[in-house]
N, C-alpha and C positions, 0 to 999 in steps of 0.2 A: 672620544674614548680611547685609550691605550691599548696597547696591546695585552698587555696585564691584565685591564678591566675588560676585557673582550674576553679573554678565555675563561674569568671566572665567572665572566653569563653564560656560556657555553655549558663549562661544567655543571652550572646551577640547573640549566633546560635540562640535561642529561640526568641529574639525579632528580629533578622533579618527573621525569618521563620515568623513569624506574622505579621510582617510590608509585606514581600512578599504576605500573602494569603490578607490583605487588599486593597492590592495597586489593584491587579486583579479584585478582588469583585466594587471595584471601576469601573473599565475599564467597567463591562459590569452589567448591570439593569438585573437578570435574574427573570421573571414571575414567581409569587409564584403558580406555576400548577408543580414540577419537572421537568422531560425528558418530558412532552405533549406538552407543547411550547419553542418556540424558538426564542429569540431575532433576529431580521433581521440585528443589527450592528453586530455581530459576524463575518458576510459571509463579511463585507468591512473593518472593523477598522484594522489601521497599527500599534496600538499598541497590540490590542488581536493578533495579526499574530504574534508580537515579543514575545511576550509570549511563545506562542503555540511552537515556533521553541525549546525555553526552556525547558520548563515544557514537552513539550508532544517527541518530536523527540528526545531531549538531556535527556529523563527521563525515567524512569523505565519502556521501553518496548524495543521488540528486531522490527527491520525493514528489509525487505526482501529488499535485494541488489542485486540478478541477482545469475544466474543458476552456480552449479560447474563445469558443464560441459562446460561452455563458454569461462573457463582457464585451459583448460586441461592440458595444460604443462611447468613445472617450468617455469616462467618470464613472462607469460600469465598475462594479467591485462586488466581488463574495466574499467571504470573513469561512475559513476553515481553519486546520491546525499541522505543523509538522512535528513530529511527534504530539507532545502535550504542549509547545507553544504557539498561541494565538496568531495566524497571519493573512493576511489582506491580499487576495488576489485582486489588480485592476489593469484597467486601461486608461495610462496617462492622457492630458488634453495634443499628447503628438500624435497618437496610438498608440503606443510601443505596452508591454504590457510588463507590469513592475509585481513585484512580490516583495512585502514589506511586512518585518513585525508586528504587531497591534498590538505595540505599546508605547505611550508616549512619553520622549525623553525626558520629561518635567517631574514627575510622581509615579508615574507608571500603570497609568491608569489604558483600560481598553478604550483605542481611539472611536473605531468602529462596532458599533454593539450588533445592528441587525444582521441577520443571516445575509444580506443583499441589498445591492440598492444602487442609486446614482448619487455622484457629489461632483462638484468643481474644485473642492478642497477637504481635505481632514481634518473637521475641528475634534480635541479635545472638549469634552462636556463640563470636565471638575476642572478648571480653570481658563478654557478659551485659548488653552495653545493650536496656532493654526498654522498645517501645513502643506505643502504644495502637494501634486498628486504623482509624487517623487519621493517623497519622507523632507524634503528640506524645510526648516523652519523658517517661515514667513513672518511670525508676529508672536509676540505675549504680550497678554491683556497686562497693563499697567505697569510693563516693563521698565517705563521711565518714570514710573510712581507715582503718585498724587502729591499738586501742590508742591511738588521737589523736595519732596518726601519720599522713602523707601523706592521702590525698583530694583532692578538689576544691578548686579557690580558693571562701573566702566569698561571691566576688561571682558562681558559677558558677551561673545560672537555667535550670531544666529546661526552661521554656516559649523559650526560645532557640535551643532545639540539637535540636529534630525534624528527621524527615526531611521531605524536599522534597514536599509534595504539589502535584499539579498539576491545573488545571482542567478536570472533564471534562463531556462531557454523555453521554447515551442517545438514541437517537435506533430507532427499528423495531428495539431490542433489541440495535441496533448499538454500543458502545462506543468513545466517540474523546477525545483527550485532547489538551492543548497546554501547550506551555509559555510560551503567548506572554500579554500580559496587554490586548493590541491587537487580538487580530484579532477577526472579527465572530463574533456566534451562529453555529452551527453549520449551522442550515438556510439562513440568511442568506448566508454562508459559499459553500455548496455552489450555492444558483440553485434557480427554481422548478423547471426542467428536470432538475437531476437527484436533485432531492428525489422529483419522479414518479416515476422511475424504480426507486428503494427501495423507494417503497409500494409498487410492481406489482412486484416479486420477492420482497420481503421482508415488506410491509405485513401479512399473515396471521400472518405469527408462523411459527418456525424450531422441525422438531424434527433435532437433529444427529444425519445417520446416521453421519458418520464423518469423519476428519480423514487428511490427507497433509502430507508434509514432505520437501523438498528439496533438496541443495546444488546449486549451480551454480558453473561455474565463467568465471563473468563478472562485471562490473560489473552496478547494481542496475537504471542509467540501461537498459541494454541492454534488460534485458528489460519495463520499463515502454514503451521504446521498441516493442517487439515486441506487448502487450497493446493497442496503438494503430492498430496497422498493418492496419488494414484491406486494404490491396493483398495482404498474402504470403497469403491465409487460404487461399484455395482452390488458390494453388500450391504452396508449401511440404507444405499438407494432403493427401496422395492419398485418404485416407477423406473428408474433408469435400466435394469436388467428387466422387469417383466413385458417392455415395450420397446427393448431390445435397441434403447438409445444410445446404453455404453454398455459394454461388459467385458473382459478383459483379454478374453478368446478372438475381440475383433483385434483387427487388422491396426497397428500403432505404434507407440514410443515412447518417449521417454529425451528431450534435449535439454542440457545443462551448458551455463555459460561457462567459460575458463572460471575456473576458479571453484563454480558451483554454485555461485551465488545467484543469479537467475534460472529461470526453467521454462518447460514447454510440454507438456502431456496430450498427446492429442491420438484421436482414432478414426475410424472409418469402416461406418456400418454396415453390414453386408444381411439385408435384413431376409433371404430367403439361404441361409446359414445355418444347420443343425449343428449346437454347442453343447457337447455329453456335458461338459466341466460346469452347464447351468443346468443339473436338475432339482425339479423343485422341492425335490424330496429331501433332497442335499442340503439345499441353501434357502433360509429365511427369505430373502430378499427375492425370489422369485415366484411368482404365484401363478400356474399353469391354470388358463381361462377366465381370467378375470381380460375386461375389455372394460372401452370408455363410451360413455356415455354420449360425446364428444369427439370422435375420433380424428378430427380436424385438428385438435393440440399440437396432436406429433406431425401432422401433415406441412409437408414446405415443399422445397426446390432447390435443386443441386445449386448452391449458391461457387460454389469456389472450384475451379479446374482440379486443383487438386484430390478431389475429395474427400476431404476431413468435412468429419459433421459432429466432433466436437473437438474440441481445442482449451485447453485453461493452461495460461502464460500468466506467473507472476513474477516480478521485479520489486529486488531486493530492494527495501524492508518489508514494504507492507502495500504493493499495489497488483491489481491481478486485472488482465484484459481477459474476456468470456469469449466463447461462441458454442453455444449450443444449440447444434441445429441451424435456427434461425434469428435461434436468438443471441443477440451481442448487446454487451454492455461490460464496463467497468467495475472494479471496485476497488475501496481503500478502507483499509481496517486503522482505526485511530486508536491505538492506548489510553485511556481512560482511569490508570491507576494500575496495581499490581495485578488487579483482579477483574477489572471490566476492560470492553473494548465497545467500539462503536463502528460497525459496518455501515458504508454508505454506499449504494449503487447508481449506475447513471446508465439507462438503458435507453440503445439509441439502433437508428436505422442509418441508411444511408440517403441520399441526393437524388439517388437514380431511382431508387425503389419507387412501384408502381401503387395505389391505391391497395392492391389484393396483397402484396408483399408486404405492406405496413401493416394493415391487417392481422395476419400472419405473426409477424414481431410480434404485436403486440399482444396476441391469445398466447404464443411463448411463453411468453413474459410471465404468465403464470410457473412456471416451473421455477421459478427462481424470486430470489427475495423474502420477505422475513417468513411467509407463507406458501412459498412455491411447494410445488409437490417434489420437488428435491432437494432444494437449498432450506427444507425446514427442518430437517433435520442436523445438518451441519449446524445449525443456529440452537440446536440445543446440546449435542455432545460434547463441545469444548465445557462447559458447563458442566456435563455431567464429571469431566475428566478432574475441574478444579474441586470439584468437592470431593471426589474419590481418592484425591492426593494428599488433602488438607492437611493431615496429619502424618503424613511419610517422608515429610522432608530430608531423611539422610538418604533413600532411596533411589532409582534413576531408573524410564522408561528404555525400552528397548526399540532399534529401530534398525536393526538387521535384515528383514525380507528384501532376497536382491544383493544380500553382503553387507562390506562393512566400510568400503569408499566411495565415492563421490564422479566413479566413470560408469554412465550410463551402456545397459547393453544393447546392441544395435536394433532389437526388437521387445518388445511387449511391457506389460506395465506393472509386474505382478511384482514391483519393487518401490524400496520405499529410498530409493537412492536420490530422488527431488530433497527428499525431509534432510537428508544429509548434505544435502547442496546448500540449502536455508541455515545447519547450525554450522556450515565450515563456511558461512559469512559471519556471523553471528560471532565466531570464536574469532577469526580476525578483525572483526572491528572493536571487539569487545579483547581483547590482549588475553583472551586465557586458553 
């Protein structure tokens, strides 16, 4: 190539990368307020979703794809999605653990159909293309034709036509993948602050008691938006304030990574605490003498030196590590179209925990999930929000409580400056 022909592929990148940030800026009217408001077309148009699947899931971030311990052994593989495309988490026959498309370079058909399973190789089912458990192509049926008749062209090379493997790392047993060939190391990536925060939830090592899954019937943004919101927890919640889990008078914060784009909400309950700012008189969500039947739910053990006795960390786009209370578990919100999402959780203990400590987890474990006496709620308001919007699209919600940037204040939560962390990534990877 010349020097000539070199600078007008430059200039061509350069107007295709301008024409792409106008074409977006187009797609969406954003309120001259920054991260404080928020256009209501965002949560339904099919064309900002196609973007998003681009710019944000196929773009300089890494995305949590499922635990290493759930393919403990060579040919072990899960089938989940980053964003809305198909991909294979496994365990090659070295160990080493690969994330791969699941799609095969011949037609494009899904290599992998079951949710899990073991293999020594990845056949394709609609024509027998087989591949190593690496994505390299091994074989096609009748490649050299019948009868030396039809086949392949002579010039057609196996080492050309695998499938897509994509970069991943490990991280506390954690599995995340990217498609990007730019962005930074993984921990590098995330910040020292909320690399700490994995090691103290997760850093012991995970044993999974049990996994949930959910449809919802809202956009993805909605409920990452909701995982942020430190403000709704104790209203929204009537168990979390009236059994004095969270409520926003205790002892807490509010951490944001550079930029904004991760966070960290956490508090620490101080359960013989008289709270004026919860009376019941005042607020729905707390109900003066109601008690549980059960009163073992809320019962645990100073688990952390620190003590936080709740914690919700999510990482930007759509991954969120728990602890409440006793209870820990993950979750990953999937996009499902402009207007659903799919919640998946993976609730787990540790190594060390004792018989009564598992236990424990696992009566938890009821507060949370598509039914929990807390998380059932959140599983319905994103929902109530997309129907309430449906028809307001020139509109934009507000998201001011706490101001109107993205620098957390050194104490309490009664701000919605996480939500603003979440749309000043959103608006950087999305160019508007």
């Amino acid at each position: 190539m010349t020097e000539g022909q070199e600078g007008d592929t430059l200039l061509r990148q350069i107007e295709e990368a301008e024409k792409m940030a106008t074409d977006i800026k187009n797609l969406v009217t954003w309120p001259n307020d920054g991260v404080s408001r928020i256009p209501i077309q965002i949560y339904t148009d099919p064309d900002v979703y196609a973007e998003e699947q681009q710019r944000i899931f196929r773009g300089p971030i890494w995305s949590f794809v499922g635990m290493a311990d759930e393919i403990p052994k060579p040919g072990d593989y899960q089938t989940t999605y980053i964003g809305d495309t198909p991909v294979i988490v496994l365990r090659d026959l070295k160990g080493d653990v690969q994330v791969i498309v699941n799609r095969c370079a011949h037609r494009g058909n899904l290599v992998c159909i079951a949710k899990e399973g073991h293999t020594e190789e990845l056949t394709c089912v609609y024509h027998n293309w087989r591949y190593d458990l690496q994505g390299n192509l091994k074989s096609v049926a009748f490649g050299k034709g019948v009868g030396k008749q039809g086949g392949m062209p002579d010039d057609f090379k196996r080492e050309d036509h695998g499938m897509q493997r994509l970069k991943c790392e490990v991280y506390a047993g954690l599995v995340f993948a990217t498609f990007s060939d730019d962005v930074a190391p993984l921990t590098e990536w995330l910040g020292a602050e909320m690399v700490e925060n994995i090691d103290r939830v997760v850093g012991r090592g995970m044993v999974l008691l049990g996994t949930y899954s959910q449809y919802m019937p809202n956009n993805w943004k909605l409920y990452m938006e909701n995982v942020r919101d430190s403000y709704h927890a104790s209203i929204l919640h009537m168990f979390q304030a009236t059994f004095r889990i969270n409520r926003l008078s205790m002892k807490g914060g509010i951490k944001l990574s550079d930029g904004g784009w991760h966070h960290i909400s956490y508090s620490i309950a101080e359960t013989d605490k008289e709270e004026a700012e919860y009376d019941s008189k005042k607020l729905r969500a707390v109900k003066d003498g109601y008690t549980l039947a059960d009163p073992t739910l809320v019962k645990g053990w100073r688990e952390f030196d620190c003590g936080t006795t709740l914690a919700i960390q999510s990482v930007y786009p759509n991954f969120v590590v728990q602890q409440i209370s006793n209870s820990l578990a993950l979750r990953l919100c999937l996009p499902k179209g402009p207007e659903e999402c799919e919640l998946m959780w993976w609730v787990f203990g540790t190594p060390e925990d004792t018989e009564e400590q598992r236990e424990i987890r696992i009566k938890q474990s009821n507060m949370i999930g598509p039914g929990g006496v807390i998380s059932m709620e959140d599983g319905v308001v994103g929902g109530w929000i997309q129907r309430g919007t449906k028809r307001d699209q020139e509109k934009s919600t507000i998201v001011q409580m706490g101001g109107r940037g993205i620098e957390p204040s050194a104490e309490g939560r009664a701000t919605e400056v996480s939500i603003r962390g979440f749309w000043q990534g959103y608006r950087d990877c999305m160019g508007v």
